[in-house]
N, C-alpha and C positions, 0 to 999 in steps of 0.2 A: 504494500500500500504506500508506504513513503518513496517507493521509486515512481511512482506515479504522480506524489505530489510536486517530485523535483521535476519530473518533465513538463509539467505542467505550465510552469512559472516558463520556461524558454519558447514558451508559443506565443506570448504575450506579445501582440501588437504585431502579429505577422498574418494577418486577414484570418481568416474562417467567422467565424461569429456573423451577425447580419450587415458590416459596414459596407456599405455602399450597394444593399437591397433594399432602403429602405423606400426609394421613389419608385418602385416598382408598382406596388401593391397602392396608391394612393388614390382614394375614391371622391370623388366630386359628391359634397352636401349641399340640398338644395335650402338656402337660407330663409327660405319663407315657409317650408316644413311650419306647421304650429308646433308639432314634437317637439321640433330644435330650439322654436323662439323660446319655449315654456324652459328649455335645458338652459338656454341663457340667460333668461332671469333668474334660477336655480344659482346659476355660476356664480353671478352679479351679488345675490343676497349670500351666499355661503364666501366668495372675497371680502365683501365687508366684512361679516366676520369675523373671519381669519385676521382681518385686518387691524378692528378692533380689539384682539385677544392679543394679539403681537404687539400694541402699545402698553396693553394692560399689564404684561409680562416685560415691557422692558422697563417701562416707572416703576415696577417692583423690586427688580433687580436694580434699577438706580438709589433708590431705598434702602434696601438692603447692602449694599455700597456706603451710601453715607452714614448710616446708621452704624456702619463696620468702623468709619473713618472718626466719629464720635466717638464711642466706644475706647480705641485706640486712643486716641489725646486725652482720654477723662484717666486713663491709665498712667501716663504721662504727666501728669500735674503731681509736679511734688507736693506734699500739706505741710507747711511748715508752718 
């Protein structure tokens, strides 16, 4: 089994896998489909989203940052 893992790594980047199949197979959507339009207001409401969750999550983590950086200096304060 581990001579299989070594051979493995020396293929890397020497084609097989699907690069340069991927324009083969590409099918034309027709964008007035209602299925489609319903899919892309689906898209539209689940990006915002995503998008509101990813600011919610980095002011936490800047939070959590500052809060580390208080912390540290209240340690820091000699009491004399």
């Amino acid at each position: 089994m581990s001579a299989y893992r070594g051979n493995r790594r020396h293929h890397f980047g020497k084609g097989g896998g699907r690069r340069g199949r991927d324009h083969e197979n590409v099918a034309t959507v027709d964008e007035n489909n209602p299925i489609i339009q319903c899919f892309r207001e689906y898209a539209t409401i689940l990006d915002s989203k995503h998008d509101k969750y990813e600011r919610i999550v980095k002011i936490s983590r800047d939070i959590t940052i500052e809060s580390k950086r208080i912390i540290f200096l209240l340690h820091t304060i000699d009491p004399r």
